[in-house]
N, C-alpha and C positions, 0 to 999 in steps of 0.2 A: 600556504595552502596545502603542502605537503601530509600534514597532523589531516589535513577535512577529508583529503582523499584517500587515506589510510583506514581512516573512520569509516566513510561508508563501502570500504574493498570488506572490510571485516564482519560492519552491520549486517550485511547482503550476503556475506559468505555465512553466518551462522543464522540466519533467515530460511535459507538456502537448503541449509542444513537439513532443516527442522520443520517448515513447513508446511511441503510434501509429503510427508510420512506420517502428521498426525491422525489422522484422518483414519490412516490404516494402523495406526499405534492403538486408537479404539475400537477398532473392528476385531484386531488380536487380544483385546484385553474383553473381547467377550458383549461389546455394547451393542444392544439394537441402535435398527437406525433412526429413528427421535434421538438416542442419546448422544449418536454421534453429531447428529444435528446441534443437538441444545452443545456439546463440547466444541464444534467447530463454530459457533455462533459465540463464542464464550468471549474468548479474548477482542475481538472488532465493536464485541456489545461493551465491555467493560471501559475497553477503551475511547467508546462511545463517549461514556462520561470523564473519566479518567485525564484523557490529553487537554480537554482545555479548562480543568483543574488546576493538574498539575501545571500547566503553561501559566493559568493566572495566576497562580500563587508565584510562581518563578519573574513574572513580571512585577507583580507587586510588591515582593522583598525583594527583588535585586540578587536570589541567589540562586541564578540560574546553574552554575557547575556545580552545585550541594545536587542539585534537584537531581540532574545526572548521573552525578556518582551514584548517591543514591540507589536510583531505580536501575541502576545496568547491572549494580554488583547484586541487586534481589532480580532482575533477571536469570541472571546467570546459576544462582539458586534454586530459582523455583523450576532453571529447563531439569536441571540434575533431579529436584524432588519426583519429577513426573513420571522418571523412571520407575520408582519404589511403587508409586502407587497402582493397586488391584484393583479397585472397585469404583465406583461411579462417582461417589461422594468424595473419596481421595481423589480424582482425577480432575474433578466438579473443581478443589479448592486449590491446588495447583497448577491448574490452568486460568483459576481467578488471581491468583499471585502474578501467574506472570502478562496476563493484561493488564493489569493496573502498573506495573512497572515496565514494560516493552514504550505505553501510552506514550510517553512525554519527550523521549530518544531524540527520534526525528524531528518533532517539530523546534525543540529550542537549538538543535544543530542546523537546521534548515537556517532559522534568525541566527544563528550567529555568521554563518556563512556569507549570506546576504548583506550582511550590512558589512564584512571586510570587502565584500567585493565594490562597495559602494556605490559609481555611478557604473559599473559593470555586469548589473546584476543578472543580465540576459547570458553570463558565461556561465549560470550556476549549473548547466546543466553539464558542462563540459567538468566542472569540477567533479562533479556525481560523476562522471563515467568509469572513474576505476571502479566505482564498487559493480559493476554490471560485469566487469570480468569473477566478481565474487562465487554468481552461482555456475557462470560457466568452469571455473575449476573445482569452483567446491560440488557441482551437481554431479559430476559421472564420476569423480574421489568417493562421496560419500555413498553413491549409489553402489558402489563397489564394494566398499568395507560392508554395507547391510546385508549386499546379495553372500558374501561370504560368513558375518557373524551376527547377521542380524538388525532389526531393528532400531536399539538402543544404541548404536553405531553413529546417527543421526541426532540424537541427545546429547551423546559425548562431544561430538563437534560439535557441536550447537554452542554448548557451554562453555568448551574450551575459548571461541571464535568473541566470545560477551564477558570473559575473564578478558581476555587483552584488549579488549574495548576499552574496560575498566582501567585499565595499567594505562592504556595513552591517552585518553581525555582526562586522568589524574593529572597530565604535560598542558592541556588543550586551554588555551586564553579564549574565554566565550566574552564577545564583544557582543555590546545590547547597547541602542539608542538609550537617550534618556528621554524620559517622561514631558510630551508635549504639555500634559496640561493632568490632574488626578486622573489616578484609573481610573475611577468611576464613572466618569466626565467619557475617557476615552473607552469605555467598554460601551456602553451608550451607545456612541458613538458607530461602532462596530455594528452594531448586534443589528440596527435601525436602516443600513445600510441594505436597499431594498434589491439594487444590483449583484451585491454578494450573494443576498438569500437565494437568488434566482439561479446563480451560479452553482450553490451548492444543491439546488434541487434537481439540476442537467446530470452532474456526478453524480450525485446520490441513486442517479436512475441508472448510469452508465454500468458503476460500482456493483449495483445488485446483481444486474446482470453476467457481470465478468466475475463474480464470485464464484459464480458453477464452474469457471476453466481454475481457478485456483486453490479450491476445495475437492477437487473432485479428476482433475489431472490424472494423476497417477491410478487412481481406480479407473476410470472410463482406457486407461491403456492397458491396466491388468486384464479389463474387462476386454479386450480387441486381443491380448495373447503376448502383450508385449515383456521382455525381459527387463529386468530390474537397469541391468547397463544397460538399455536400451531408454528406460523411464530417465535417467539423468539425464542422456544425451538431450531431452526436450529442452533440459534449462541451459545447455550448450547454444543451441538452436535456437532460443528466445535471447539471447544476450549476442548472438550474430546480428540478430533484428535490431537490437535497442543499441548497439555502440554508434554506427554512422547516423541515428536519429538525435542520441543526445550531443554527440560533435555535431551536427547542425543544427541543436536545437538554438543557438545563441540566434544566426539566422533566420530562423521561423518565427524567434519572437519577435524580433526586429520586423521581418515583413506582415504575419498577419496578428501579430499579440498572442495575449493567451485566450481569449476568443477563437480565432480561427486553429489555434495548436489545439484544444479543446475538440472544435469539429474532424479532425484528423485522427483523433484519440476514439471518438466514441464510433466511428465509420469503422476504422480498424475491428474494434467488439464487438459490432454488428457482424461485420464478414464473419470473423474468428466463432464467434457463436453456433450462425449457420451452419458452418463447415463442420464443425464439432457436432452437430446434430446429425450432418449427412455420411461421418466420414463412419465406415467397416473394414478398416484397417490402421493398425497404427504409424505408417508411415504420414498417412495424411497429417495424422495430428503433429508430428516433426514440422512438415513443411509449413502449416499454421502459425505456430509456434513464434517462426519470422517477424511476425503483424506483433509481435507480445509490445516490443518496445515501442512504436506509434502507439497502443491501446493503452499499456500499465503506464510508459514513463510520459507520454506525452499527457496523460493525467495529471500525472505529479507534477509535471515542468510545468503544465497552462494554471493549477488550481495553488502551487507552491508562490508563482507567480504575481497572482491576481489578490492574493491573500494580503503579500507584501506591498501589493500598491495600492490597497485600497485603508491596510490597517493607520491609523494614528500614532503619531510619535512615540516610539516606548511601547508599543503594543504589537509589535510584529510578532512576539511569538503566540502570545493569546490568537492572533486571527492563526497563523498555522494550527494551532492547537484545534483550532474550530474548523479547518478545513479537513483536519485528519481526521477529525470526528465524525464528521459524514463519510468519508471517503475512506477511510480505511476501519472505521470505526460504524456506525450506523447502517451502512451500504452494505459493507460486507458480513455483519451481524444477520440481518436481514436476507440479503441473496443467500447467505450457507443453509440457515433454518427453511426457508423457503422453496430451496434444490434438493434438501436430502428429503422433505415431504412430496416433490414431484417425483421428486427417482425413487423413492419407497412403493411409489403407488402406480406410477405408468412407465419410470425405466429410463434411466440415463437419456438416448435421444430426443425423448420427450420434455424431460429435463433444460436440453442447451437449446430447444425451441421458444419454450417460457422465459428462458431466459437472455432469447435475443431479442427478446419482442422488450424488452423490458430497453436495452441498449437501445435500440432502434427507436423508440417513444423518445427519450430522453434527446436522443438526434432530431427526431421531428418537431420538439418541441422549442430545441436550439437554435435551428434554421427559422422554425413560424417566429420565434419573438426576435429573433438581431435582424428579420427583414422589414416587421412591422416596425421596430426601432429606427430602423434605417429609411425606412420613407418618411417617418415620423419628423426626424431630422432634418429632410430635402425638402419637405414643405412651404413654402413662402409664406413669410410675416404676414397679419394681417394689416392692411394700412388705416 
């Protein structure tokens, strides 16, 4: 497990890297904001399609580490391209290269993960937890190199961080179940699965919402007066939050599933929301920041989860491919395009309001149906 936990210190360090910064990489290169919109919507819209593609072709041939290699070494390509590019249209097709290639990462690393852990799978989260040290050292490193040289400081790591990816999953044995029965049979089977869909429509609503704290961070602290070492220290401070949640997440799932880690996830994005709407100063947003890992990883844990116990033999990565897809992919395609049209027009605070009402539905709508579910259940047979 050593290789998995290297993998994701590195993924999350040049994540980390990178971005935070874009956002403001378009606003320096001269974009109104629709365009920064349409470019921060770019990569989670592409990816939208892209991950559970790339997943089901990767399940269908069996060549899950091609597919890898692959897209991490055109990752790490297209972060360097973005540098070069000036204009909307270069920036538009460089940032579509590297959605389509970022897409597929996680999810066939998640399946491979999962099934060494085999009847262990509740520790995945404990295996993820080096990479949550990723942005706490890479976030106030890289904030520092920018605040002194710049921008493309953020690039350069980025790139470097997806070069060494590429060098140790070139080492990485990706185990994959085999095939219960045709894909076809078993995609069917997925897609039809009325639970799942319900599931990803809770995230899907969570997701959009917590887009505005992931797109828009670093500006809404530019925007309160905060210093660039000061903007890193946030991801210092959300990876405080997220270590002692994923060392107990093996526990949470064990006591309430990924159901109840879900409800703890999206409570979290609501608070964090609000708070982000009301805070005029940036220290508030520091102490927020906490709640990151209940809000982003408990996501991940409850929906990475749910994915794998509900997918068919041989298809475990295809259903993460389809959880990412709304969740990192659709969700957040969505909330970025949708934030930078409320803060365009009534202004950041108004902004993390819309977008807790969006977290806060997606909660209400979690609790109304697992209660109706739940009485539904306790019901007595008719005789």
């Amino acid at each position: 497990m050593l290789k998995a936990r290297l993998f994701y210190l590195l993924f999350f360090s040049g994540m980390a890297s990178l971005m935070p910064y874009l956002a403001m990489h378009y606003q320096h290169r001269g974009m109104s904001g629709t365009q920064v919109g349409i470019l921060t919507a770019l990569v989670p819209l592409v990816g939208m399609i892209a991950a559970p593609l790339w997943s089901a072709l990767a399940d269908a041939t069996r060549k899950h580490k091609a597919v890898l290699l692959l897209t991490t070494g055109g990752a790490a390509l297209s972060i360097a391209a973005m540098t070069q590019a000036e204009t909307f249209a270069g920036l538009f097709a460089t940032v579509f290269l590297f959605g389509v290639c970022l897409a597929p990462i996680i999810p066939i690393v998640d399946s491979a993960v999962l099934t060494m852990l085999g009847t262990h799978k509740t520790a995945y989260g404990r295996v993820r937890l080096l990479g949550s040290l990723g942005p706490a050292l890479a976030g106030p490193m890289v904030a520092t190199w920018v605040g002194h040289w710049g921008l493309q400081m953020s690039f350069y790591s980025s790139a470097v961080c997806f070069l060494l990816l590429f060098l140790l999953l070139s080492q990485f044995k990706v185990r994959v179940d085999d095939l219960g029965a045709s894909f076809s049979t078993g995609l069917r089977h997925l897609l039809r699965n009325a639970k799942f869909g319900g599931f990803l429509l809770v995230a899907f609503l969570g997701m959009v919402g917590y887009a505005a704290i992931m797109t828009y961070l670093y500006i809404r602290m530019e925007e309160l007066g905060a210093t660039k070492t000061l903007m890193g220290f946030t991801l210092t401070m959300g990876t405080v939050g997220e270590l002692p949640f994923l060392f107990l997440s093996s526990k949470l799932l064990k006591r309430f599933g990924a159901r109840g880690t879900l409800i703890c996830s999206l409570t979290a994005m609501s608070i964090m929301l609000v708070g982000f709407s009301l805070a005029r100063a940036p220290w508030v947003l520091l102490v927020l920041q906490l709640l990151h890992g209940t809000a982003f990883a408990g996501m991940a844990i409850s929906g990475v989860a749910y994915a794998d116990e509900v997918a068919p033999a041989g298809m475990k990565t295809t259903a993460q491919g389809i959880f990412n897809a709304v969740y990192g992919g659709l969700a957040l395609a969505v909330g970025a395009f949708t934030s930078s049209i409320v803060r365009d027009n009534w202004g950041s605070p108004a902004m993390f309001r819309v977008a807790s009402a969006s977290a806060l539905l997606g909660l209400v709508i979690f609790l109304t149906t697992s209660s109706r579910a739940q009485m539904i259940s306790q019901e007595p047979e008719a005789v």
